[in-house]
gemmi code that builds the backbone of each chain (N, CA, C; Angstrom):
import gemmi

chains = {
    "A": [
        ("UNK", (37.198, -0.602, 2.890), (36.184, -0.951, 3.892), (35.928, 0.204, 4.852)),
        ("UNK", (37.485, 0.935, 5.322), (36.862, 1.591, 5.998), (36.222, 3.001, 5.518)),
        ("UNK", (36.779, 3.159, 4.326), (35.588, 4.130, 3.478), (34.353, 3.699, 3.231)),
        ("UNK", (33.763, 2.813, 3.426), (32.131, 2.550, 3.548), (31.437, 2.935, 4.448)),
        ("UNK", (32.161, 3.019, 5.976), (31.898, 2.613, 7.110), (31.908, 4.734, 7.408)),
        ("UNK", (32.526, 4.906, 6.433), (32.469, 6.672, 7.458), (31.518, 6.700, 6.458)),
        ("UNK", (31.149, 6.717, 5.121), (30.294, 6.905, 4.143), (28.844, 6.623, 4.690)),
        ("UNK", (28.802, 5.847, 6.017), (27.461, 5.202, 5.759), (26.616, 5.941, 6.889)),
        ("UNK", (25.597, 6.969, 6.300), (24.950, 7.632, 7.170), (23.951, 6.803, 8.270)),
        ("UNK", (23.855, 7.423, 9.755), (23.456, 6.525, 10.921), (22.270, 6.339, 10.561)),
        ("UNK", (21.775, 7.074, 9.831), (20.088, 7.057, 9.119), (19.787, 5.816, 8.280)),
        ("UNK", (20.858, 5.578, 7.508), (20.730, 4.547, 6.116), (20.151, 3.520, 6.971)),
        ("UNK", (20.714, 2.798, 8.418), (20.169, 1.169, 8.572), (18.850, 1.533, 8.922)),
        ("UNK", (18.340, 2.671, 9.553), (16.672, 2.294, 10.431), (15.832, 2.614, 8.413)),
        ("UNK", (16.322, 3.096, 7.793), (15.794, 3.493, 6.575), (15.535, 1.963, 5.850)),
        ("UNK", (16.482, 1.526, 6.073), (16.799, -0.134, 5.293), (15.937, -0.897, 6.424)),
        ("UNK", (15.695, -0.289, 7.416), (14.798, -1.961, 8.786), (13.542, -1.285, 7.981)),
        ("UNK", (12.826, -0.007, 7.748), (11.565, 0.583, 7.194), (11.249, -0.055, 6.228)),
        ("UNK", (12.717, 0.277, 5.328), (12.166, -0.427, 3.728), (11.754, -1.805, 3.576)),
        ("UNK", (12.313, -2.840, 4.586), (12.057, -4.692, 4.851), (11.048, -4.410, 5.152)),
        ("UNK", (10.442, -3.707, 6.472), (9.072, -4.023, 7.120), (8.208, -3.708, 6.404)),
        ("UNK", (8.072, -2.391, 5.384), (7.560, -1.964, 3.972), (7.130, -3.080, 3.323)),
        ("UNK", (8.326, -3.531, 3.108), (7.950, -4.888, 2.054), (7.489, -5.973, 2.784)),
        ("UNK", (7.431, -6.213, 4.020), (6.541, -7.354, 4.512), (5.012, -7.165, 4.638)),
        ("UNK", (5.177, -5.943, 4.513), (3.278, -5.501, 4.600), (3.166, -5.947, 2.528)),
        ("UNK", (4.025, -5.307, 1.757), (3.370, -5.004, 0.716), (2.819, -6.764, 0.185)),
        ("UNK", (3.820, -7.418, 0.684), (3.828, -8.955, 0.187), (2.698, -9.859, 0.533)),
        ("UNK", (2.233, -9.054, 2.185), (1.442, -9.787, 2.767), (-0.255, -8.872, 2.143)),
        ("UNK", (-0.323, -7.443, 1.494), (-1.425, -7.042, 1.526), (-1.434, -6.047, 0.528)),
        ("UNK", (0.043, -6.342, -0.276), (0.345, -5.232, -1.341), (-0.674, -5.620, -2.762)),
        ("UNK", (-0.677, -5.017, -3.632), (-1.009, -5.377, -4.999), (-2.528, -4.426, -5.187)),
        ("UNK", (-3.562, -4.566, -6.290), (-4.389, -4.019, -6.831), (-5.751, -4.171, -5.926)),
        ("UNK", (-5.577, -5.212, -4.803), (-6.983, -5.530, -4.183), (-7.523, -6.184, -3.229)),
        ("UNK", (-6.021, -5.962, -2.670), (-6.205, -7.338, -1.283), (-7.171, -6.599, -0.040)),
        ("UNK", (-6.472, -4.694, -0.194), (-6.394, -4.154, 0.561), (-8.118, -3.398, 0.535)),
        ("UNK", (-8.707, -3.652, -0.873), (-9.773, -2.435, -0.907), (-10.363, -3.622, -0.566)),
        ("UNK", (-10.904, -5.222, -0.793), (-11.341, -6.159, -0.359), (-11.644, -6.300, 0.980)),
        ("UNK", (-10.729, -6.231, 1.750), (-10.746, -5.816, 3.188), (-11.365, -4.897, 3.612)),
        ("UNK", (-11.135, -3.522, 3.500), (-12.031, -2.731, 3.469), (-13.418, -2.721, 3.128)),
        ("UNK", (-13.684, -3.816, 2.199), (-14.797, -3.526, 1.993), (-15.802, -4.478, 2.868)),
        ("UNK", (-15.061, -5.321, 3.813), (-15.287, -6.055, 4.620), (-15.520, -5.534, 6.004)),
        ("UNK", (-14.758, -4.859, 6.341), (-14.703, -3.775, 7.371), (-16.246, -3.796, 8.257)),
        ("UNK", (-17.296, -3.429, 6.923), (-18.418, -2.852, 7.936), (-19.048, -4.243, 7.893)),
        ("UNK", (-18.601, -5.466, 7.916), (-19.463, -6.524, 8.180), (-19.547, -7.666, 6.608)),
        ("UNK", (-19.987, -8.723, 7.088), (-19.994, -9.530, 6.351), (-20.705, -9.719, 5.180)),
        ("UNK", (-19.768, -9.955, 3.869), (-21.073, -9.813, 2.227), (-20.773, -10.911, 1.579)),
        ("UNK", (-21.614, -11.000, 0.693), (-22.069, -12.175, -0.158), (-20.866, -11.734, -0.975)),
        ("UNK", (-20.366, -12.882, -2.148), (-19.768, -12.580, -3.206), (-20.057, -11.770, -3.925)),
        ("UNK", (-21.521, -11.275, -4.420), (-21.666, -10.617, -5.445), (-21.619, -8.983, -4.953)),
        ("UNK", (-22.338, -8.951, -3.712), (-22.256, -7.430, -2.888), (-20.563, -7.131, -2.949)),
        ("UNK", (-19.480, -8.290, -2.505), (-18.272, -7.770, -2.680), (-17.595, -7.306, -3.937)),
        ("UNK", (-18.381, -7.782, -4.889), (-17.812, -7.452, -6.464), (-18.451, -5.981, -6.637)),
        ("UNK", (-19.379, -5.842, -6.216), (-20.076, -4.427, -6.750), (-19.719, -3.764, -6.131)),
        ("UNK", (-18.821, -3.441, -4.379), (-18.065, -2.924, -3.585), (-16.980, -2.725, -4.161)),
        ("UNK", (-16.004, -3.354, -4.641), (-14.886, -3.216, -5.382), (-14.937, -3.137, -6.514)),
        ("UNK", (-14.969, -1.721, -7.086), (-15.511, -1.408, -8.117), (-13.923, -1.783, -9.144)),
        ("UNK", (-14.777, -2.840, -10.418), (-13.833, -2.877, -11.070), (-13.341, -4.092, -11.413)),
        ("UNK", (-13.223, -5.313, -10.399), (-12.704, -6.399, -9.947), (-13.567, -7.404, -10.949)),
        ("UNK", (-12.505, -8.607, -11.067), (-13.536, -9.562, -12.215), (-14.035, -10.612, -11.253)),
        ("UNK", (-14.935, -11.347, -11.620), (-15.188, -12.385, -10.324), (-14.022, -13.688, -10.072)),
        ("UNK", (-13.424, -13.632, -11.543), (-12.302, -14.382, -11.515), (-11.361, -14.164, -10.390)),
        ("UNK", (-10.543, -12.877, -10.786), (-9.891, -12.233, -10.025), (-10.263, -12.094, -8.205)),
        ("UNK", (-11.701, -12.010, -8.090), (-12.088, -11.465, -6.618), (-12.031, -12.729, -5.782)),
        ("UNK", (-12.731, -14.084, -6.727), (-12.478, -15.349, -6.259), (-10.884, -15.894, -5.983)),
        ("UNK", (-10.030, -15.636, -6.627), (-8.569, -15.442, -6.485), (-8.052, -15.272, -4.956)),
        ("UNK", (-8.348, -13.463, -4.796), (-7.724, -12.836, -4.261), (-8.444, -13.314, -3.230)),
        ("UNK", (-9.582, -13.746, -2.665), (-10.730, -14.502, -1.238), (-10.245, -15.379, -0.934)),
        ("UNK", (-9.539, -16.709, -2.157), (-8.699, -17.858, -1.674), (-7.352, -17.445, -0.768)),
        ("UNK", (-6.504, -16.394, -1.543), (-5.515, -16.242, -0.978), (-5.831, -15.716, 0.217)),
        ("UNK", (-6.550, -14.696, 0.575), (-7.108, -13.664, 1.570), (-7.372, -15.164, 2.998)),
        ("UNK", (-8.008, -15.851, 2.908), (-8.237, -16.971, 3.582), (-7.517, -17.287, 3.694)),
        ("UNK", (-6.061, -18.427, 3.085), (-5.287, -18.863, 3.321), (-4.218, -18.224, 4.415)),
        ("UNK", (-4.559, -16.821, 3.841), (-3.326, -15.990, 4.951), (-3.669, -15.885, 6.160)),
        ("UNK", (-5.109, -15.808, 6.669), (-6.179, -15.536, 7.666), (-6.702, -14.188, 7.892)),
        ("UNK", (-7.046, -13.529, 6.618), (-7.105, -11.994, 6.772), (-9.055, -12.273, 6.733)),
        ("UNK", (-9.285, -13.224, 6.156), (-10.695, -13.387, 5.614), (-11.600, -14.618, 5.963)),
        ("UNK", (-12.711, -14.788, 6.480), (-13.552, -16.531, 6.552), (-14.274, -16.886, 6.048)),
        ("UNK", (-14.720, -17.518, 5.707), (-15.830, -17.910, 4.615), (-16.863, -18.796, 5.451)),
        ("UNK", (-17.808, -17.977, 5.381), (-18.860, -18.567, 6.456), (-20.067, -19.301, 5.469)),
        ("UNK", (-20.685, -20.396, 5.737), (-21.232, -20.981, 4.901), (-22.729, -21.319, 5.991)),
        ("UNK", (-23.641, -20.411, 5.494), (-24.754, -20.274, 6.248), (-26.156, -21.163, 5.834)),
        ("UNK", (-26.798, -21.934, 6.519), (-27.120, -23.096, 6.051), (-28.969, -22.445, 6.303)),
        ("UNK", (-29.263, -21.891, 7.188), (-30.529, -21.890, 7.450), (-31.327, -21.480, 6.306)),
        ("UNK", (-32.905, -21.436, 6.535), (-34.142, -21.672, 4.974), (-33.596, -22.962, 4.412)),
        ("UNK", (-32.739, -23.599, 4.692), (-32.544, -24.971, 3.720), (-31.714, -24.194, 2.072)),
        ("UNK", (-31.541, -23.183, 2.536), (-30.483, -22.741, 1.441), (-28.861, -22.436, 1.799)),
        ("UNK", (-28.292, -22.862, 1.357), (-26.612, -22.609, 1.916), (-26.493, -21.363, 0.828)),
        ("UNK", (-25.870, -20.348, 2.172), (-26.018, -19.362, 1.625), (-24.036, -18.541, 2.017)),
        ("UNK", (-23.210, -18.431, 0.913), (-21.790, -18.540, 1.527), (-21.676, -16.524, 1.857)),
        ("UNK", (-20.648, -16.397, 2.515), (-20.557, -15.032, 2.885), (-19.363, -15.203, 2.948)),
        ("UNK", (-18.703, -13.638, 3.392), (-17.135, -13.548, 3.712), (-16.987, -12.585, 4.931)),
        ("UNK", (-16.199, -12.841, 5.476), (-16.226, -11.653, 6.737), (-14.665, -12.142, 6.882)),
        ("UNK", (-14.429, -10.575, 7.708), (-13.196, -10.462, 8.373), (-12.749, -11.216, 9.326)),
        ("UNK", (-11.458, -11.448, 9.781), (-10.883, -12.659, 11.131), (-10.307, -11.150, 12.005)),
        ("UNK", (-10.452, -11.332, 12.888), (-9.859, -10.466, 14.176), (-8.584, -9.749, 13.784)),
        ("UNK", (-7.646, -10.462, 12.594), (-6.751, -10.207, 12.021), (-6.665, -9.096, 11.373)),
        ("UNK", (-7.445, -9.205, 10.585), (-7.681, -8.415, 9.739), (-7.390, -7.055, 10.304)),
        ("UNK", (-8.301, -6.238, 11.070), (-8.281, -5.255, 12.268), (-7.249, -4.508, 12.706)),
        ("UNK", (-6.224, -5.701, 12.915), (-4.774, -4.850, 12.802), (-4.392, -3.810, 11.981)),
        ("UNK", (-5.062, -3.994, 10.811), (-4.630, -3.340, 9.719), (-5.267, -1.575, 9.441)),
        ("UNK", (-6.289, -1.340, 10.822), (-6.690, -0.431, 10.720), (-6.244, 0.957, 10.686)),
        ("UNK", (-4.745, 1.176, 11.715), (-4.146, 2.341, 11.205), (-3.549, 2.192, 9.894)),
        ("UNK", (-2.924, 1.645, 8.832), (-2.672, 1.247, 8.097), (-3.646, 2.223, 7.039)),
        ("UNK", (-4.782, 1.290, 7.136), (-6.037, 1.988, 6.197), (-6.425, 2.956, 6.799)),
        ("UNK", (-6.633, 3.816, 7.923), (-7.229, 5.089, 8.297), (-5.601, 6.051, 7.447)),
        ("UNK", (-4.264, 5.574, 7.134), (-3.371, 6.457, 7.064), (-3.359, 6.794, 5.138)),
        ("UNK", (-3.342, 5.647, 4.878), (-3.739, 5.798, 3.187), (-4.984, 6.186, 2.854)),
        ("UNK", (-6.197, 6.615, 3.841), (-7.215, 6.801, 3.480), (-7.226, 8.659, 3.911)),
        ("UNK", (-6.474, 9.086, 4.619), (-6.042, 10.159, 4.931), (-5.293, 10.510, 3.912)),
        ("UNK", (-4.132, 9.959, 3.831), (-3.548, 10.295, 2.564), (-3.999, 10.471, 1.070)),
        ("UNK", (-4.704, 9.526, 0.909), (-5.734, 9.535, -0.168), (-6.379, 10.831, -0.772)),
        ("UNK", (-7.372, 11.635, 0.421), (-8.154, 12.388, 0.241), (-7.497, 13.903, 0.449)),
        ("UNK", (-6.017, 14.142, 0.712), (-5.628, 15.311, 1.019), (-5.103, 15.034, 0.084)),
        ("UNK", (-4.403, 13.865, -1.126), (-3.825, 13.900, -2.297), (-5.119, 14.566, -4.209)),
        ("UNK", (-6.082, 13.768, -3.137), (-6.886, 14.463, -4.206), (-7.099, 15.895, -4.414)),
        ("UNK", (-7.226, 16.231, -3.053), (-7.661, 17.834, -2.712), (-5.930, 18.164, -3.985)),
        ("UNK", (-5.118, 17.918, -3.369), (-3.814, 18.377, -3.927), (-3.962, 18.687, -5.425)),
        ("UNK", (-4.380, 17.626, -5.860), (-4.717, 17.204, -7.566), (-5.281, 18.250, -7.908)),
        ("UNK", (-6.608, 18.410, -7.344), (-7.661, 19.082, -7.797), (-7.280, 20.778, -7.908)),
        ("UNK", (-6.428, 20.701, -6.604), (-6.486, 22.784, -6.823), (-5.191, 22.874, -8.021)),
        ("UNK", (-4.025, 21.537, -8.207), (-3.460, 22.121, -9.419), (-3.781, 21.344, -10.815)),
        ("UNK", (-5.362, 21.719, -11.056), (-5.477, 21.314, -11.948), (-5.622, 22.860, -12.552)),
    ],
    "B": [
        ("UNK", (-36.921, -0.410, -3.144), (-36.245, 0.853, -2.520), (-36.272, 0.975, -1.390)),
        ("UNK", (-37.681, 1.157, -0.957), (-37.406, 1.237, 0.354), (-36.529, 0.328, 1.316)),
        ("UNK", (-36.933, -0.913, 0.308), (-35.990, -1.880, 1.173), (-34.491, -1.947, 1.646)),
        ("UNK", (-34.107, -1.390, -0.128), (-32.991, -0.920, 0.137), (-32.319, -0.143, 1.435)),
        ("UNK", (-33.260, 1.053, 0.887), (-32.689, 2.223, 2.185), (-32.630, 1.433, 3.608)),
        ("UNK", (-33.956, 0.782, 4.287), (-33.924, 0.069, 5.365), (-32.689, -1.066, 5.807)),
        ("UNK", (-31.782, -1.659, 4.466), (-30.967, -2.474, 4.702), (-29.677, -1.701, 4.633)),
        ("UNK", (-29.693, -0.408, 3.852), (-28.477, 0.459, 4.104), (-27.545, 0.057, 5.800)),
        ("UNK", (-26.786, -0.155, 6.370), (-26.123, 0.509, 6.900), (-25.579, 1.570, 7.136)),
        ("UNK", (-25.684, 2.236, 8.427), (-25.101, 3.531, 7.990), (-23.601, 3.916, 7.963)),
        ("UNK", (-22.865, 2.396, 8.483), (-21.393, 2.799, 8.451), (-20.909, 2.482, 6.710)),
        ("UNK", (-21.921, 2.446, 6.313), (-21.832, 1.478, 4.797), (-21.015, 2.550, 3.803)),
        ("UNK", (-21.470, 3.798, 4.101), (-21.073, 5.323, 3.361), (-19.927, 5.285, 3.218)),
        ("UNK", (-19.421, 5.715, 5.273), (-18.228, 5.577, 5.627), (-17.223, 5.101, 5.043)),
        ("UNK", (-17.335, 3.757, 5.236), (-16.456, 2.716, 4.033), (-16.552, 2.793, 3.011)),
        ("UNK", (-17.543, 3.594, 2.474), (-17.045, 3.340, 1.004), (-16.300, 4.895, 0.742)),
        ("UNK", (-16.232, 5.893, 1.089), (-15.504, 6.656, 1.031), (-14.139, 6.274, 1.750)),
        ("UNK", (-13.783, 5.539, 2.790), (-12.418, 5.314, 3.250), (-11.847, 4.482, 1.685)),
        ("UNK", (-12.854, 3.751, 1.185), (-12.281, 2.972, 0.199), (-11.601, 3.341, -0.596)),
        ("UNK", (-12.783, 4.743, -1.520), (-12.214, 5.301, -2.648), (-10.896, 6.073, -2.337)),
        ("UNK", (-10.645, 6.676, -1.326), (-9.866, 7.351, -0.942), (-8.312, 6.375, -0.475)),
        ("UNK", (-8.108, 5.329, -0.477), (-7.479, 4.437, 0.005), (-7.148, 3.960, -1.768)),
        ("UNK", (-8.397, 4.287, -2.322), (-8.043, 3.630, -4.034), (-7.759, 4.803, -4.698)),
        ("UNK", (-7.069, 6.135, -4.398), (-6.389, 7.273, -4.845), (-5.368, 6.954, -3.939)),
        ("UNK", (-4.996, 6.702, -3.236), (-3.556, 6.500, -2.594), (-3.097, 5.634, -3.580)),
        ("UNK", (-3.580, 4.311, -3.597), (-3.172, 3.110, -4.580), (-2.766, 3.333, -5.564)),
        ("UNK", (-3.640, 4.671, -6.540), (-3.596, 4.637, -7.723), (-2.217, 5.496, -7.713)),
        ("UNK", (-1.660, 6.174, -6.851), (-0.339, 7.669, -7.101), (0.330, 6.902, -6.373)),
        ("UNK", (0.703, 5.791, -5.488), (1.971, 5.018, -4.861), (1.761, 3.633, -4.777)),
        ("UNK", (0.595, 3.231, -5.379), (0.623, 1.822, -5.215), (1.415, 0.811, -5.574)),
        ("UNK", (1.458, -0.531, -6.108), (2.231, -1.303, -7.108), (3.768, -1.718, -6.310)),
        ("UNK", (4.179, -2.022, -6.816), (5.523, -2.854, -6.201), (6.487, -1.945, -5.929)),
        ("UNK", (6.842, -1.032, -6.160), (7.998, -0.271, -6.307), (8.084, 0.679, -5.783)),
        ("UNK", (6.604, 1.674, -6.445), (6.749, 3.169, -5.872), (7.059, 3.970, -4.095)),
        ("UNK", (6.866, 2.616, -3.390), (6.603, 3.280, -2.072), (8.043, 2.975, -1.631)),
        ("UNK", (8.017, 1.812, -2.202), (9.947, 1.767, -1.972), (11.209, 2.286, -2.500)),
        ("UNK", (10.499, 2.694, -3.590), (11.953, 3.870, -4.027), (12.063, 4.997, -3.144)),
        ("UNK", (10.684, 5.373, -2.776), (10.873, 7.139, -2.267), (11.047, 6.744, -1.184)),
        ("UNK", (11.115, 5.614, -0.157), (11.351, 5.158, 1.116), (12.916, 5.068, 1.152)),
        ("UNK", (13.334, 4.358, -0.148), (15.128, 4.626, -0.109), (16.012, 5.944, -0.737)),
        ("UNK", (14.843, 7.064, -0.747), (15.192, 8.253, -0.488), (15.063, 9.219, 0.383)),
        ("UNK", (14.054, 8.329, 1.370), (13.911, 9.057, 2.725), (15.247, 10.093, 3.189)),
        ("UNK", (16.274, 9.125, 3.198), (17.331, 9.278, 4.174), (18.455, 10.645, 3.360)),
        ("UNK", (18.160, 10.833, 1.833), (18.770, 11.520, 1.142), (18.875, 11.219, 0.062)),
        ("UNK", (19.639, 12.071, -0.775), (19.656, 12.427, -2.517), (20.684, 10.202, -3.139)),
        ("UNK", (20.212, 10.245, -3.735), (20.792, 8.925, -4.294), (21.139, 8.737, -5.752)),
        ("UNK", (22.264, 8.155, -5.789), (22.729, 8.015, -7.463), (21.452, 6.795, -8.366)),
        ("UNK", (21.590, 6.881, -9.049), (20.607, 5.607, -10.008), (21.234, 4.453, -9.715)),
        ("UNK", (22.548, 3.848, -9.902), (23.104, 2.627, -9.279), (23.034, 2.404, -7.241)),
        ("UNK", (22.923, 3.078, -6.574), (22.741, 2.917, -5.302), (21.147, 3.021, -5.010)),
        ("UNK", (20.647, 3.749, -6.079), (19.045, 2.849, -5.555), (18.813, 1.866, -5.943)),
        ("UNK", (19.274, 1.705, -7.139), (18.980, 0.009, -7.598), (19.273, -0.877, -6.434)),
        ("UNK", (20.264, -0.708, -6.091), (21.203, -1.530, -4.894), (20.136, -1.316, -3.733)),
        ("UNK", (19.748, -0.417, -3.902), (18.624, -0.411, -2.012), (17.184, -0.537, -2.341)),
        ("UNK", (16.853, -0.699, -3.649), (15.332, -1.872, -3.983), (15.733, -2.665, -4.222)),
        ("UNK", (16.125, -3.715, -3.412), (16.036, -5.079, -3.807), (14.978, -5.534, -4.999)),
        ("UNK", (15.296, -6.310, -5.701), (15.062, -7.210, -6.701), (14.785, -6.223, -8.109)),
        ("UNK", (14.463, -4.518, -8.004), (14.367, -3.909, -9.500), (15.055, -3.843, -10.083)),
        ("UNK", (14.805, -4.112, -11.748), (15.592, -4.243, -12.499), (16.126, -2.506, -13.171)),
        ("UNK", (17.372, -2.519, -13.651), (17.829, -0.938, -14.260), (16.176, -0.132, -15.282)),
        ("UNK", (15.877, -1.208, -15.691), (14.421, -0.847, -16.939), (13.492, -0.189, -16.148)),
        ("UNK", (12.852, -1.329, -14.873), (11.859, -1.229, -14.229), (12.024, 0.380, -13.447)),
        ("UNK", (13.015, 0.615, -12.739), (13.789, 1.679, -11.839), (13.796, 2.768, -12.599)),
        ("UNK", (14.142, 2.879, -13.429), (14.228, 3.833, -14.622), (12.619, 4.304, -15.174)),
        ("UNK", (11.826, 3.360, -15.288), (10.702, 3.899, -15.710), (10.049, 4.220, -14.255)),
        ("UNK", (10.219, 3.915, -13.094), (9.289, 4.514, -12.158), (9.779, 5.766, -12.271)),
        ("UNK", (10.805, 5.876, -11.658), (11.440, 7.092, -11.344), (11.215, 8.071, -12.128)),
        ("UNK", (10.659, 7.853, -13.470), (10.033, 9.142, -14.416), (8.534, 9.171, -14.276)),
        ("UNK", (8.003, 8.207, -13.609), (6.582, 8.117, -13.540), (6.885, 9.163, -12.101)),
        ("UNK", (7.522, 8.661, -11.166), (7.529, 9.572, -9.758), (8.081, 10.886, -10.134)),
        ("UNK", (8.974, 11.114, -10.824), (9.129, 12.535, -11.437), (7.865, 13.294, -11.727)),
        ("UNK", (7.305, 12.641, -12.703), (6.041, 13.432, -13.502), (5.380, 14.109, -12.217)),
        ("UNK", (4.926, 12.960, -11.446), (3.516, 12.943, -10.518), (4.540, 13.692, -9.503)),
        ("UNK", (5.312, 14.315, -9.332), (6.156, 15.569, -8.296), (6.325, 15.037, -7.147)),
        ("UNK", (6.901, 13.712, -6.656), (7.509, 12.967, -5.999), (8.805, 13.244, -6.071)),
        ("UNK", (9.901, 13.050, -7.052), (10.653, 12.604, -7.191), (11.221, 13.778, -7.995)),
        ("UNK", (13.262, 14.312, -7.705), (13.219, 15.709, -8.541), (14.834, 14.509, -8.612)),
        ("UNK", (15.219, 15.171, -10.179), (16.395, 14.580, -10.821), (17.250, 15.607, -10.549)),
        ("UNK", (18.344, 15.976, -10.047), (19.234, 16.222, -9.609), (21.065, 16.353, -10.509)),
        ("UNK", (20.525, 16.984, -11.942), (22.260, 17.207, -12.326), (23.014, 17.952, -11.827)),
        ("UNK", (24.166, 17.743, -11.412), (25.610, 17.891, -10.755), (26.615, 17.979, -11.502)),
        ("UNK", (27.096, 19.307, -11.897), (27.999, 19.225, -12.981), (29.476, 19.343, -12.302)),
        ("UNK", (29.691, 19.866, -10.957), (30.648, 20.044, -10.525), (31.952, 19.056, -10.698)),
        ("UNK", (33.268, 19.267, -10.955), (34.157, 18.956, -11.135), (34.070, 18.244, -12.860)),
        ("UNK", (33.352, 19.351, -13.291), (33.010, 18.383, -14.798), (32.675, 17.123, -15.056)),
        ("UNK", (32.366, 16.690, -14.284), (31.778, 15.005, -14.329), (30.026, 15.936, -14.460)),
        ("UNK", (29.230, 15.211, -15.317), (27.744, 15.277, -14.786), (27.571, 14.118, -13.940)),
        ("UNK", (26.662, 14.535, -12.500), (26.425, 12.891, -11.933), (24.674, 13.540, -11.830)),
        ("UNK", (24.422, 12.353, -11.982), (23.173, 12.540, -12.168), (22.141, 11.888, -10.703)),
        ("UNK", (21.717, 12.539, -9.837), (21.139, 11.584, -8.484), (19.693, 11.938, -8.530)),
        ("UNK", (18.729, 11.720, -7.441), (17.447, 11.906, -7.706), (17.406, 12.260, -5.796)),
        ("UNK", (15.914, 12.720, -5.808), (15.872, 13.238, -4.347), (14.477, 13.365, -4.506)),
        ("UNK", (13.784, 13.417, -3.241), (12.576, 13.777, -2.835), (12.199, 15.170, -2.632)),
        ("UNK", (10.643, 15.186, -3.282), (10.195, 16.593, -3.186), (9.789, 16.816, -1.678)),
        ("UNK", (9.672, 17.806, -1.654), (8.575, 18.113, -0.364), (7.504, 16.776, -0.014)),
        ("UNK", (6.747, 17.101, -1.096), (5.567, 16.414, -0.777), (5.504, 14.997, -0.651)),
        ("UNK", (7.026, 14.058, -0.841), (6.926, 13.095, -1.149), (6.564, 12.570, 0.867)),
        ("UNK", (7.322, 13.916, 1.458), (7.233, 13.327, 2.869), (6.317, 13.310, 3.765)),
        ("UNK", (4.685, 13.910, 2.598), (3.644, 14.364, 3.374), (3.204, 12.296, 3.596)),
        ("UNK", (4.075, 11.225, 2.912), (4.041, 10.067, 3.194), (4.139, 9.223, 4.101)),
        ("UNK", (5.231, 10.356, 5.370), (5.854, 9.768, 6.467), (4.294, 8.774, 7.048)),
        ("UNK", (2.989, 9.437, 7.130), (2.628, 8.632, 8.201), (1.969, 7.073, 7.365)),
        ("UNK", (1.947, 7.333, 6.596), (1.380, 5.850, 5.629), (2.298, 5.020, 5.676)),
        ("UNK", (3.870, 5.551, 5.682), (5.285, 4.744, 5.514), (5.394, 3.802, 7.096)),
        ("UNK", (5.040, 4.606, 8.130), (5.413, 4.740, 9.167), (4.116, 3.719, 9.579)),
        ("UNK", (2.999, 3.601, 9.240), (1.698, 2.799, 9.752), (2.407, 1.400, 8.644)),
        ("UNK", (2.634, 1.571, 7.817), (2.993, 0.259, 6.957), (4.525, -0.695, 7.572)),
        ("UNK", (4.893, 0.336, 7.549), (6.307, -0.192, 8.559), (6.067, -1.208, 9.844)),
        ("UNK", (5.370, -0.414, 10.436), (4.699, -0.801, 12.028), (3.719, -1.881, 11.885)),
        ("UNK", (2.932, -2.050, 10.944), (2.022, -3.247, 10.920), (2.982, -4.546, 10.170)),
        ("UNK", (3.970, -4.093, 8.939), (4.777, -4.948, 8.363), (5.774, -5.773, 9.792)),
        ("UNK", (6.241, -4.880, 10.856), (7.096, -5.726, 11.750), (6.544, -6.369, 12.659)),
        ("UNK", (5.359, -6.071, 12.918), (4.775, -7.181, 13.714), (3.773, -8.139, 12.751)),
        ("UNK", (3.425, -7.833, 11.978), (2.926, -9.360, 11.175), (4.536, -10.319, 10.486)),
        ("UNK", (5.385, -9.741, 10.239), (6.368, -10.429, 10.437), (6.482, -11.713, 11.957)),
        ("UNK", (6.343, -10.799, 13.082), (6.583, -11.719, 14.390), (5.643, -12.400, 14.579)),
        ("UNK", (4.476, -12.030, 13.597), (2.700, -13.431, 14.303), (3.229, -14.550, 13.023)),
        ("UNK", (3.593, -14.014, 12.046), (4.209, -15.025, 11.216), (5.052, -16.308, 11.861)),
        ("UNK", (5.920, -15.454, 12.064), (7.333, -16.596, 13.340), (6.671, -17.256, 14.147)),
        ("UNK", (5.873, -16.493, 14.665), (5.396, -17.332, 15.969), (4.101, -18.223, 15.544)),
        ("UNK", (3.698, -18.443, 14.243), (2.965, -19.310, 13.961), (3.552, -20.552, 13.113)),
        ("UNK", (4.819, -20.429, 12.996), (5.511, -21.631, 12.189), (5.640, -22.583, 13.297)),
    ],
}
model = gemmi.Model(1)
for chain_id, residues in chains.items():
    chain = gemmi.Chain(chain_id)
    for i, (resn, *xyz) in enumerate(residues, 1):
        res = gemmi.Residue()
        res.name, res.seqid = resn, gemmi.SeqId(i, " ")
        for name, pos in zip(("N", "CA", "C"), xyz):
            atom = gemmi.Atom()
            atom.name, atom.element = name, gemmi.Element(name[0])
            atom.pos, atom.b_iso = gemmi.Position(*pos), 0.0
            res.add_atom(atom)
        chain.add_residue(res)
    model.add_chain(chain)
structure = gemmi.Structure()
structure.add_model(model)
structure.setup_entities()
C-alpha cells in the first residue's frame, strides 16, 4: 500500500477529475452529431430539412433520433409554428445550449490549425 | 436566387465553417476513446495494462486498436524499454498531442458544471 502511495504522481488525481469531467461532456454531447447539430443551430432556428442539408451526411432517420434525444436533454426546442393556417415545426436552441460555446469555438480552433497541419505534411 | 441570396444570413458562412472545422476535429479525436486515452497520458508515459485501468470501461481489443490508430495519426509514440533485459513496452504523447490542452481543458470545464445543473435538477 504504501508503495502505491509514493508511486502515485500529485498530477495523476487532477488528470483522473479531467478525464470524469471529459467523459461527462462526451456522454452528454459526445458521438457523430449531437455536437455539429447544435452548431448548426447556433445561427438561429431551421426547419428539419434545412438541418439535414446543414449536417452534411446525416440520415433523416438518424437526425430525427439525435432532435428527440437533443430535446429530452434540453440542448434543443421544437417550436411548432401555426400561422397561414399551416403548422409549420422548427428547431432552435434553449439558452443551454450556449454554454457550450467555448467548447465549440476550441474544437473549431483546433480543427482548422489541424488541417493546416495535414495539409503542409502532405 | 435572388431570393436565396436575400434570405442568406450573413452569420450563416460563419457557422458553417466553425462546423466543418469542428467536423475535422471529430474526424482525428472524436468517438469514445480517443480523447481519453491521450488525456490519461497527459500526466506521463503509461504501460498498456495501466491505461486500460485509467479508461474506464475499454476493452484490451478496443485499446489496442486505438492506440495504433493514435500512433499512425502522430498522437501517440510506443515506447520500447529494453533496460534490465525485460522489454516493457509503454506509450507516451507526442508533442502535438498537447496542442489539445485547450479543447481538453474547455471540455473538462463545461463537463463539471453540466454535471452540477444535472444535480441540481434532480
Amino acid at each position: 500500500m504504501n508503495d502505491k502511495i509514493e508511486n502515485c504522481n500529485p498530477g495523476e488525481e487532477y488528470y483522473q477529475a479531467v478525464l470524469r469531467s471529459v467523459g461527462d461532456s462526451l456522454y452528454a454531447i459526445g458521438g457523430k452529431w449531437k455536437l455539429k447539430i447544435i452548431i448548426s443551430l447556433f445561427n438561429g432556428t431551421k426547419r428539419f430539412n434545412d438541418l439535414q442539408r446543414a449536417v452534411t451526411g446525416i440520415s433523416p432517420r438518424v437526425l430525427s433520433n439525435e432532435l428527440k434525444d437533443l430535446e429530452l436533454n434540453g440542448f434543443v426546442k421544437r417550436k411548432v409554428n401555426t400561422e397561414d393556417f399551416v403548422a409549420v415545426i422548427a428547431y432552435e436552441l434553449t439558452d443551454y445550449s450556449f454554454t457550450l460555446e467555448e467548447v465549440v469555438l476550441a474544437l473549431s480552433s483546433w480543427g482548422e490549425k489541424h488541417l493546416e497541419t495535414i495539409k503542409k505534411s502532405l
